[in-house]
PyMOL Python script that loads the backbone (N, CA, C, O; Angstrom):
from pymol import cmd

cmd.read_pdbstr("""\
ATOM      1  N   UNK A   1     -17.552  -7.038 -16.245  1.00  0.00           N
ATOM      2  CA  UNK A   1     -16.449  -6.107 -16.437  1.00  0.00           C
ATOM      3  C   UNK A   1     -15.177  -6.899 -16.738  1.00  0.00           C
ATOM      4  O   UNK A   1     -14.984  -7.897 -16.043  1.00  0.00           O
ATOM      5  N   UNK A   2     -14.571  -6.688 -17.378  1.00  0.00           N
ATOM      6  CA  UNK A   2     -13.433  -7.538 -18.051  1.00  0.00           C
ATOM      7  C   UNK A   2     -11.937  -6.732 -17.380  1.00  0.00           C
ATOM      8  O   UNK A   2     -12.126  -5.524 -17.245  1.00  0.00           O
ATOM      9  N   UNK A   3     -10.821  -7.101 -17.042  1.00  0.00           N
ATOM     10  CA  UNK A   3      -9.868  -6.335 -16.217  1.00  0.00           C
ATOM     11  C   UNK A   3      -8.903  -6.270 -17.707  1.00  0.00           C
ATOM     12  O   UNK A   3      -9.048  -7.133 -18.574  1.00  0.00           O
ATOM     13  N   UNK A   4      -8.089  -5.326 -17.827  1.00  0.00           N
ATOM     14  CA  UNK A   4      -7.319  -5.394 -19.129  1.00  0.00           C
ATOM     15  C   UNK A   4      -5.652  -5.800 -18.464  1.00  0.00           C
ATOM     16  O   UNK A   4      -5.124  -5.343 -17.449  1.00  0.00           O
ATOM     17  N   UNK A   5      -5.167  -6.698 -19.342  1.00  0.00           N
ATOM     18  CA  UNK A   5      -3.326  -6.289 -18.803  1.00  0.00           C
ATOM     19  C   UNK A   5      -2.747  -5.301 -18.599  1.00  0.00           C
ATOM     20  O   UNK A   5      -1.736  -5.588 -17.958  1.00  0.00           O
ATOM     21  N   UNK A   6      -2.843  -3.720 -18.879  1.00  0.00           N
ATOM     22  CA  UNK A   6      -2.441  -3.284 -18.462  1.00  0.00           C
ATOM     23  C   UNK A   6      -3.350  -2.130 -17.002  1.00  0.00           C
ATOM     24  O   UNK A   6      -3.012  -1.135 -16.361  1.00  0.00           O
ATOM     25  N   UNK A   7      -4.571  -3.008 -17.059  1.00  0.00           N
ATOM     26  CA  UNK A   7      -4.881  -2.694 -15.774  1.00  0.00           C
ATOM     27  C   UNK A   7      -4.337  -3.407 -14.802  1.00  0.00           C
ATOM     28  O   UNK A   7      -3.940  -2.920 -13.744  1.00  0.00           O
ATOM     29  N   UNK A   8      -4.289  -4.536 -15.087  1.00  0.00           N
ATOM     30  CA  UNK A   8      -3.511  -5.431 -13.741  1.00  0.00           C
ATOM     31  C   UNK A   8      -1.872  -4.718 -13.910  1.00  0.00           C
ATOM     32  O   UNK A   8      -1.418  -4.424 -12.804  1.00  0.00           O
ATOM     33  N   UNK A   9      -1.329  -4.533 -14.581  1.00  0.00           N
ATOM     34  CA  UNK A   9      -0.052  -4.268 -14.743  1.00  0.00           C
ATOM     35  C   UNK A   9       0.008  -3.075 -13.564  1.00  0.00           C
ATOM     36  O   UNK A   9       0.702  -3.156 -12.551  1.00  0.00           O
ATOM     37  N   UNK A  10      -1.037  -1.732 -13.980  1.00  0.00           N
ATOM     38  CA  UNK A  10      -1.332  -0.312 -13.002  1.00  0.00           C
ATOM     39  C   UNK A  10      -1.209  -0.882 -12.182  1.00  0.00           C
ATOM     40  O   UNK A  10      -0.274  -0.388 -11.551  1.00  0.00           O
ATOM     41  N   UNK A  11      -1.793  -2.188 -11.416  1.00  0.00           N
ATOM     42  CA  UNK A  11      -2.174  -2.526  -9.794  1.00  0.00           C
ATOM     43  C   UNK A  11      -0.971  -3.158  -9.794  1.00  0.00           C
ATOM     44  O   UNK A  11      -0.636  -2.617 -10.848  1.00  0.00           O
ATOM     45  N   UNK A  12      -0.399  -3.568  -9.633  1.00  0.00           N
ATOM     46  CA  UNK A  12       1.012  -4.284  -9.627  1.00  0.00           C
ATOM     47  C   UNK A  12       1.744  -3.387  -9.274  1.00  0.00           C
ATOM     48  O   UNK A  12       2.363  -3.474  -8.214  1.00  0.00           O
ATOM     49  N   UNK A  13       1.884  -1.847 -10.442  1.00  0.00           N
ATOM     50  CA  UNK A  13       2.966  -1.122  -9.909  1.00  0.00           C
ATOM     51  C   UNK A  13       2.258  -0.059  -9.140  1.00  0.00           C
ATOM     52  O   UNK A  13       2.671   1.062  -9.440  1.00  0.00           O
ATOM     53  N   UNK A  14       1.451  -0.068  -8.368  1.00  0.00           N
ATOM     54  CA  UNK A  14       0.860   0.799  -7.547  1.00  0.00           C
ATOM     55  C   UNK A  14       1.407  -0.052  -6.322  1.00  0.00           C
ATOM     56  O   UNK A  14       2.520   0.238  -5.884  1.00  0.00           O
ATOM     57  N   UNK A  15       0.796  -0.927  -5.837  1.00  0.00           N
ATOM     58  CA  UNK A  15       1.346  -2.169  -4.647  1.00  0.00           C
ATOM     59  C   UNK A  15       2.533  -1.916  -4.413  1.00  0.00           C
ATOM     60  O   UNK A  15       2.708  -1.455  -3.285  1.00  0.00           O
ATOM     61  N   UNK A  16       3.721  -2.068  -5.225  1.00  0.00           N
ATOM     62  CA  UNK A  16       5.057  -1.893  -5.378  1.00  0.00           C
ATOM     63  C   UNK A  16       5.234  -0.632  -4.874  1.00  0.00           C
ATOM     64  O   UNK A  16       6.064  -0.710  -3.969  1.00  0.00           O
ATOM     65  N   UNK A  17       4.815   0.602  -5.038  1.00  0.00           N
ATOM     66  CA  UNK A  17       5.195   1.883  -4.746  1.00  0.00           C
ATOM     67  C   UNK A  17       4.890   1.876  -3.386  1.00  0.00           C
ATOM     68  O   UNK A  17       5.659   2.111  -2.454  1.00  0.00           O
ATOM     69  N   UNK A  18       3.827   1.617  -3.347  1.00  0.00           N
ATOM     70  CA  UNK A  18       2.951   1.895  -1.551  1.00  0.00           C
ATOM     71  C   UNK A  18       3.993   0.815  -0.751  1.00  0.00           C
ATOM     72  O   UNK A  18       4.367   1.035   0.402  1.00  0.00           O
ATOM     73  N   UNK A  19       4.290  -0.039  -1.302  1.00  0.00           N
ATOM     74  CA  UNK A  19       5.191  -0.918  -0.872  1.00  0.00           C
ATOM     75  C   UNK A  19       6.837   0.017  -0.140  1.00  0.00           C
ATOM     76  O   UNK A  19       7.217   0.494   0.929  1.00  0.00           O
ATOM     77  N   UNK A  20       7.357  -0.176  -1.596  1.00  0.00           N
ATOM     78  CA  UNK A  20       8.496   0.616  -1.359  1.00  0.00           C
ATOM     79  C   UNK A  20       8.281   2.210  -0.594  1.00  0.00           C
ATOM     80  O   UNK A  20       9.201   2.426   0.194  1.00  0.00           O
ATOM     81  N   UNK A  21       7.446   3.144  -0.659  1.00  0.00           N
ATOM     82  CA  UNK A  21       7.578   3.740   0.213  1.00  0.00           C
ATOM     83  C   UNK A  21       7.189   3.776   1.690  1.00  0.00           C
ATOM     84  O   UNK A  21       7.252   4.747   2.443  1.00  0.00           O
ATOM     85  N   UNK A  22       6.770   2.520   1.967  1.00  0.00           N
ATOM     86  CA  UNK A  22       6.439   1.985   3.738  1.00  0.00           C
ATOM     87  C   UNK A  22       7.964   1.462   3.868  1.00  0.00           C
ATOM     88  O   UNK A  22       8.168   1.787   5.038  1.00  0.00           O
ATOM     89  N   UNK A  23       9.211   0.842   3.415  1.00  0.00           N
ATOM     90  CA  UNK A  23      10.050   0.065   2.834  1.00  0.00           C
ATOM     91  C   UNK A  23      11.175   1.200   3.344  1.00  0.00           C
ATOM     92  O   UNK A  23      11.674   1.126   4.467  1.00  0.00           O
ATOM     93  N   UNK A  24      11.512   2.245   2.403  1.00  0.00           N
ATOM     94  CA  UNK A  24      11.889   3.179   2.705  1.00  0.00           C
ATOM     95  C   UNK A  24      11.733   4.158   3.846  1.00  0.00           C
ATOM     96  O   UNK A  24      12.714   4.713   4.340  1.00  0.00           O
ATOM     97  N   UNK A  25      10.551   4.359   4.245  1.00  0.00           N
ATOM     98  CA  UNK A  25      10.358   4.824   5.556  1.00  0.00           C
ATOM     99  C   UNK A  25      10.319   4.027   7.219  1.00  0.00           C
ATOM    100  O   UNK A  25      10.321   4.502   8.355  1.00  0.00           O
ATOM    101  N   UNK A  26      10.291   2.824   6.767  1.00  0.00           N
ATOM    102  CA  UNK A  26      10.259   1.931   7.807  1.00  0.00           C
ATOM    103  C   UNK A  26       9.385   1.876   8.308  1.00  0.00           C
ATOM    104  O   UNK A  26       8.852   0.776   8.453  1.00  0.00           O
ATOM    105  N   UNK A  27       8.782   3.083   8.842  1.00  0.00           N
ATOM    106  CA  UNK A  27       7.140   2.870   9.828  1.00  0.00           C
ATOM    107  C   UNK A  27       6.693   4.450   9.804  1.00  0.00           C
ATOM    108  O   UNK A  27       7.298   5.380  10.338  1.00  0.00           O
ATOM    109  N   UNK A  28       5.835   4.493   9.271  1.00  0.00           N
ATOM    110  CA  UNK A  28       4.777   5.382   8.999  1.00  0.00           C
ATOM    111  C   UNK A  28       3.412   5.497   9.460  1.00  0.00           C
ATOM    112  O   UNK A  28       2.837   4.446   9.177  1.00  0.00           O
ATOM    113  N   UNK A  29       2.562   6.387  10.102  1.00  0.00           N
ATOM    114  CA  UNK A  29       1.194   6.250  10.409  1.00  0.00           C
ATOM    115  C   UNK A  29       0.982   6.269   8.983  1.00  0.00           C
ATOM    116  O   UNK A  29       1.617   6.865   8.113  1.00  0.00           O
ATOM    117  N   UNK A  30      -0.226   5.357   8.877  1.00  0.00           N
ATOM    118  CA  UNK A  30      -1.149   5.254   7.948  1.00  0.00           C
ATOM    119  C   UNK A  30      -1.804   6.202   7.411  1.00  0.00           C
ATOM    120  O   UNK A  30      -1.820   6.284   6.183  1.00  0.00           O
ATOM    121  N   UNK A  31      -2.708   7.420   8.456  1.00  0.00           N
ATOM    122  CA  UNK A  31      -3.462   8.254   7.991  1.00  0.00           C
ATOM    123  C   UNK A  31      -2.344   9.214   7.436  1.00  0.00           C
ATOM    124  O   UNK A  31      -2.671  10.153   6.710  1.00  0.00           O
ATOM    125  N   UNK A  32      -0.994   8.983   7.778  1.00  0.00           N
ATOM    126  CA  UNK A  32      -0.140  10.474   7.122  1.00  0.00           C
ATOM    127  C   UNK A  32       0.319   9.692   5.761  1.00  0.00           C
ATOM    128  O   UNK A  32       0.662  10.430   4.838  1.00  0.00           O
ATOM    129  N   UNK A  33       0.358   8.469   5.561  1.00  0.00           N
ATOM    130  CA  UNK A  33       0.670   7.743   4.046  1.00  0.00           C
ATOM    131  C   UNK A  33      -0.639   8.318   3.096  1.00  0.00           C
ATOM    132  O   UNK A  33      -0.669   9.142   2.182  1.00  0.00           O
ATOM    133  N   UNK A  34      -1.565   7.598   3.663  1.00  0.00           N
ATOM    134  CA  UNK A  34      -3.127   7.814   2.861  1.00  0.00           C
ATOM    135  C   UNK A  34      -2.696   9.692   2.590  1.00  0.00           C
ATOM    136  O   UNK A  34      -1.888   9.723   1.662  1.00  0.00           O
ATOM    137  N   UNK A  35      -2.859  10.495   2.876  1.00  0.00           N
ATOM    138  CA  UNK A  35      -2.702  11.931   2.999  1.00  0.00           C
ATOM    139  C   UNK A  35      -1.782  12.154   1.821  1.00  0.00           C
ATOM    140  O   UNK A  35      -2.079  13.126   1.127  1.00  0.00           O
ATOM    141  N   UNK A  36      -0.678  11.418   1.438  1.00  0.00           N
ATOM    142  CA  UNK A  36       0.079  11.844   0.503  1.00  0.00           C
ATOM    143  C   UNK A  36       0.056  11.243  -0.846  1.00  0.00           C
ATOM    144  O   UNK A  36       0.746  11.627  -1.791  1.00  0.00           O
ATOM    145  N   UNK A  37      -1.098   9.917  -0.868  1.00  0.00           N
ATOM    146  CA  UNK A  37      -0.895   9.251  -1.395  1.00  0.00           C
ATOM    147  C   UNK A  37      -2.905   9.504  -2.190  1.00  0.00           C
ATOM    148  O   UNK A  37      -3.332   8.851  -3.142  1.00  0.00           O
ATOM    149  N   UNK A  38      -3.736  10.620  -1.397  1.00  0.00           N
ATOM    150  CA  UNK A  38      -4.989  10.377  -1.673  1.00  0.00           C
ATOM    151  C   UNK A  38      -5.161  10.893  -2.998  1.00  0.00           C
ATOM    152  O   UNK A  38      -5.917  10.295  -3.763  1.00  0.00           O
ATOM    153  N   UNK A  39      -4.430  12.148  -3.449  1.00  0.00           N
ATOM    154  CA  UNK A  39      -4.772  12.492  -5.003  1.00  0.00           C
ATOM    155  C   UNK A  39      -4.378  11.482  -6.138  1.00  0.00           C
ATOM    156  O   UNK A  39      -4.644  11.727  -7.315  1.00  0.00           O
ATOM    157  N   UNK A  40      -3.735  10.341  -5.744  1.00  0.00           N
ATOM    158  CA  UNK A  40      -3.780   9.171  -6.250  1.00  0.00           C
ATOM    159  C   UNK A  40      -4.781   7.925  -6.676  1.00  0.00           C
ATOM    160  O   UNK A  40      -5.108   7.276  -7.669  1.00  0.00           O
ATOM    161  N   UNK A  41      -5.010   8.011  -5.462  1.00  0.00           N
ATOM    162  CA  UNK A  41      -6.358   6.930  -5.091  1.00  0.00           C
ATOM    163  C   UNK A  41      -7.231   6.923  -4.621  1.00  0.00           C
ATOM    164  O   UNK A  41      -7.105   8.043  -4.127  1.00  0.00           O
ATOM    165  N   UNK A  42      -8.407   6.516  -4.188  1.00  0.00           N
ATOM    166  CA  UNK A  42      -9.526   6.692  -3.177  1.00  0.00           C
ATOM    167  C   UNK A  42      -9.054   6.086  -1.958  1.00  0.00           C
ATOM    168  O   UNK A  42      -7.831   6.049  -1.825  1.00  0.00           O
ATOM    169  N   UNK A  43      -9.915   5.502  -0.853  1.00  0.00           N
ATOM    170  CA  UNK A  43      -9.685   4.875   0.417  1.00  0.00           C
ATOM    171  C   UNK A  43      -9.624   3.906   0.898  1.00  0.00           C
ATOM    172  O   UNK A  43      -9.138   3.490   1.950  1.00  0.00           O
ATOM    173  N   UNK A  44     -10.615   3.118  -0.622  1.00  0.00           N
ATOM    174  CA  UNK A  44     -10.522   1.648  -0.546  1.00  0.00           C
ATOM    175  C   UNK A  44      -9.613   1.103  -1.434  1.00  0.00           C
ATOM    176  O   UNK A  44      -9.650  -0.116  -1.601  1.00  0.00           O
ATOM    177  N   UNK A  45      -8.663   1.886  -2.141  1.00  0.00           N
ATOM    178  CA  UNK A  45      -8.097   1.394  -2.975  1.00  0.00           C
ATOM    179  C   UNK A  45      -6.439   1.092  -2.050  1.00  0.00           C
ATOM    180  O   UNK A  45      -5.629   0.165  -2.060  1.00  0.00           O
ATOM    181  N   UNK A  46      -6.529   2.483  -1.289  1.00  0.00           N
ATOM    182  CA  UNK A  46      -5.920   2.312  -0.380  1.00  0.00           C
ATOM    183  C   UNK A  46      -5.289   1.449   0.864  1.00  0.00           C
ATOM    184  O   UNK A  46      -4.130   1.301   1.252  1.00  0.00           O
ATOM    185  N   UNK A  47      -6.876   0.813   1.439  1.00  0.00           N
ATOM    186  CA  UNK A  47      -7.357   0.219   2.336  1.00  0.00           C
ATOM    187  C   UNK A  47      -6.580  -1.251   1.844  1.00  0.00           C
ATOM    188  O   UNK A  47      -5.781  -1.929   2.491  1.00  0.00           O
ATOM    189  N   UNK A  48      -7.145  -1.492   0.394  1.00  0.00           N
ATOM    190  CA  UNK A  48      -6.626  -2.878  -0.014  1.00  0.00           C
ATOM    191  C   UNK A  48      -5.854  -2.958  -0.490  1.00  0.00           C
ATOM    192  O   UNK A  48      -5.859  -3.990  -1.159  1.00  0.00           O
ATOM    193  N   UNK A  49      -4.935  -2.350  -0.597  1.00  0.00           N
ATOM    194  CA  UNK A  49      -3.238  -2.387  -0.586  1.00  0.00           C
ATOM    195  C   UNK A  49      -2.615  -2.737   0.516  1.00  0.00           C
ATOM    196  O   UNK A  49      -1.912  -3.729   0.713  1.00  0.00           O
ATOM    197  N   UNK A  50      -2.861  -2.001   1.127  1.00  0.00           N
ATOM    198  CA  UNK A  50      -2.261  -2.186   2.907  1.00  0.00           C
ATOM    199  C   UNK A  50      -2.741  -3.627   3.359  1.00  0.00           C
ATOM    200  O   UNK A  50      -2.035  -4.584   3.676  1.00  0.00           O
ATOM    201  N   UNK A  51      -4.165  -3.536   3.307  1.00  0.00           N
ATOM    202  CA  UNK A  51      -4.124  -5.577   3.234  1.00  0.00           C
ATOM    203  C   UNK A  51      -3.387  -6.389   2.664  1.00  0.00           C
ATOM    204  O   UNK A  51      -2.920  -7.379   3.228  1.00  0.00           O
ATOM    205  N   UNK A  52      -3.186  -6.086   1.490  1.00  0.00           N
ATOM    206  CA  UNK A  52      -2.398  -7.403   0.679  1.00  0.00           C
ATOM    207  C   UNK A  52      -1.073  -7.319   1.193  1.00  0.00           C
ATOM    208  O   UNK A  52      -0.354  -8.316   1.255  1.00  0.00           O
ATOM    209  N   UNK A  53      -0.709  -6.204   1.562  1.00  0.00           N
ATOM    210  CA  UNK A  53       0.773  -5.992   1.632  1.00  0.00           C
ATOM    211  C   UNK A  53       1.126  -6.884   3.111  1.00  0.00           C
ATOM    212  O   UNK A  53       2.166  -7.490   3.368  1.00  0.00           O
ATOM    213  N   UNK A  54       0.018  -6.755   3.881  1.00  0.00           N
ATOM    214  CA  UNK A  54       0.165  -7.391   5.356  1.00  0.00           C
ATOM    215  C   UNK A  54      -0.235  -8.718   5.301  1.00  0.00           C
ATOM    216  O   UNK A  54       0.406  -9.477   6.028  1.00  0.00           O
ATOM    217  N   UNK A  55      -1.399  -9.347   4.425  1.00  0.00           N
ATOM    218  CA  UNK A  55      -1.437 -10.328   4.376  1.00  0.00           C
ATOM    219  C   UNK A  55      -0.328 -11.394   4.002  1.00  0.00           C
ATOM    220  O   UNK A  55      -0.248 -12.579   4.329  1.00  0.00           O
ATOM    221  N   UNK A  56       0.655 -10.474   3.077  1.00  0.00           N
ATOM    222  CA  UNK A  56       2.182 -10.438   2.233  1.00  0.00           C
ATOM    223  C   UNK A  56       3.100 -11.110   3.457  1.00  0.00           C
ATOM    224  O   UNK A  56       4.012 -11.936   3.408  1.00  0.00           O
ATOM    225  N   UNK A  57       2.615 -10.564   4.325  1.00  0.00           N
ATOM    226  CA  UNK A  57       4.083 -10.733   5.534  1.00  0.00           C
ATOM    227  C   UNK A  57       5.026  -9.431   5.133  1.00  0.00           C
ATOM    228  O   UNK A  57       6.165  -9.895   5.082  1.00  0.00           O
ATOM    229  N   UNK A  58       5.064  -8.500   4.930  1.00  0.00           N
ATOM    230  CA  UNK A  58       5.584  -7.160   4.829  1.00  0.00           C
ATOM    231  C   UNK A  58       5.731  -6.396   5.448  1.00  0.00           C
ATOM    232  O   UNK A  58       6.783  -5.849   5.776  1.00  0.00           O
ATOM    233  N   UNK A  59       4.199  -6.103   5.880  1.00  0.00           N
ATOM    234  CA  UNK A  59       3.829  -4.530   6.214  1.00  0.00           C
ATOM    235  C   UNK A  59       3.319  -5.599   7.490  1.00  0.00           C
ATOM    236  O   UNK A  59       3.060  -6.802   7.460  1.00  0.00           O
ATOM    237  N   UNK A  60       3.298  -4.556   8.662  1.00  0.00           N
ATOM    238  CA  UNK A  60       2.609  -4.946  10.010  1.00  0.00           C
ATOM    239  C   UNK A  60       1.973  -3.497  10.096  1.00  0.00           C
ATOM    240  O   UNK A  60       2.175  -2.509   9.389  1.00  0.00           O
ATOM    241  N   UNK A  61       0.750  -3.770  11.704  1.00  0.00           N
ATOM    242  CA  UNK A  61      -0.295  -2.669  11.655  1.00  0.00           C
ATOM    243  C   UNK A  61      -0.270  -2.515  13.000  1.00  0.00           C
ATOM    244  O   UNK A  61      -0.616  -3.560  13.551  1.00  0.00           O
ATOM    245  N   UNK A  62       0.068  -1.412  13.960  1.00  0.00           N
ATOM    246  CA  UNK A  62      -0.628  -1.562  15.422  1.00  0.00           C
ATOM    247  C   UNK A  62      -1.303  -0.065  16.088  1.00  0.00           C
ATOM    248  O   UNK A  62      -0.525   0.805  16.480  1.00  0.00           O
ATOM    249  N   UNK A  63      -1.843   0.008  16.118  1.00  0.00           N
ATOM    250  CA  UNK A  63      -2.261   1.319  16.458  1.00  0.00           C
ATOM    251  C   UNK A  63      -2.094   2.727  15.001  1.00  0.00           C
ATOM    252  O   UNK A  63      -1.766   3.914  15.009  1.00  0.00           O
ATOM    253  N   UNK A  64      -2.538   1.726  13.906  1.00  0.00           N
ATOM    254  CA  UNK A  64      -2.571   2.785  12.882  1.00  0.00           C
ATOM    255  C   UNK A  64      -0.944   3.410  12.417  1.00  0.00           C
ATOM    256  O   UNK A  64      -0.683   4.471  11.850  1.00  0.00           O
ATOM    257  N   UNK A  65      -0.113   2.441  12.838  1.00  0.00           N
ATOM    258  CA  UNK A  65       1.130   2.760  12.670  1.00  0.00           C
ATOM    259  C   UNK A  65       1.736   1.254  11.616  1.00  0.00           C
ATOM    260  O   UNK A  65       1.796   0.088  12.006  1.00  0.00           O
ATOM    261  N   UNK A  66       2.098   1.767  10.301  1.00  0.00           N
ATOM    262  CA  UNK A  66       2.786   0.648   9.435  1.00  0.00           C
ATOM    263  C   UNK A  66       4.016   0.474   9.707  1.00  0.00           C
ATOM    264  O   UNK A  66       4.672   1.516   9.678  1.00  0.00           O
ATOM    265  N   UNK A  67       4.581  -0.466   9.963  1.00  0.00           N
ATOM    266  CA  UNK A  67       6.140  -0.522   9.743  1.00  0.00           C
ATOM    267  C   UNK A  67       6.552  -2.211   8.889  1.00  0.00           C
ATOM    268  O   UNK A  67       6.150  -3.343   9.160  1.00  0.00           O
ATOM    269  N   UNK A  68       7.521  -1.709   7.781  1.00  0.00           N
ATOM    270  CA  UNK A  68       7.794  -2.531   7.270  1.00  0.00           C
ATOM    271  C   UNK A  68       8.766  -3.473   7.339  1.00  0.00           C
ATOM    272  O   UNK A  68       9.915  -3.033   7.290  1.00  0.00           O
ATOM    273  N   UNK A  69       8.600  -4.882   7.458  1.00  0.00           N
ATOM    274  CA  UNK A  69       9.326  -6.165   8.055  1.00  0.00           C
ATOM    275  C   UNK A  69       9.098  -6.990   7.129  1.00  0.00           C
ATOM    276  O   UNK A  69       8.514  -8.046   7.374  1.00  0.00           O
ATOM    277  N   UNK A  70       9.592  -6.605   5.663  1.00  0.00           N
ATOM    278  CA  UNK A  70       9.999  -7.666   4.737  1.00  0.00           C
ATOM    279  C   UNK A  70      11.297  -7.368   4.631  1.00  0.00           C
ATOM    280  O   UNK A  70      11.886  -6.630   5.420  1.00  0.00           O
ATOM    281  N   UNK A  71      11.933  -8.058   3.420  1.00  0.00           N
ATOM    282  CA  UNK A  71      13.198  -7.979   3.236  1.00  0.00           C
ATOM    283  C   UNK A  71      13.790  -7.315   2.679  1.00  0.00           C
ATOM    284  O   UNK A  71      15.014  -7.448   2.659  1.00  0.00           O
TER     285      UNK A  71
END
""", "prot")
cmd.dss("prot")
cmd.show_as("cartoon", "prot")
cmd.util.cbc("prot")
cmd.orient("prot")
């Protein structure tokens, strides 16, 4: 399967959004983000956003609750 530029480009500005709206809200449960965000995406698409974003140093996770601690 070959990824196109402007598929990576889609994932870039998808990250960014899920980003900025954890960013903007400061701390959000997860299952009420996923909920607004599912006619968008599936669960794993979901799932691995929220990873990268935490692996990022960004986003933190504790009890299913995001809150965002980047800059």
């Amino acid at each position: 399967m070959t990824v196109t530029k402007e598929q990576v480009s889609a994932a870039i500005r998808t990250t960014q959004a899920v980003a900025e709206a954890i960013r903007e809200l400061k701390e959000v449960p997860s299952g009420q983000l996923y909920s607004r965000l599912m006619s968008q995406m599936d669960l794993e698409r979901y799932n691995n956003i929220i990873a990268l974003l935490k692996k990022a140093g960004v986003v933190s996770e504790s009890n299913h609750l995001l809150k965002w601690i980047g800059n």
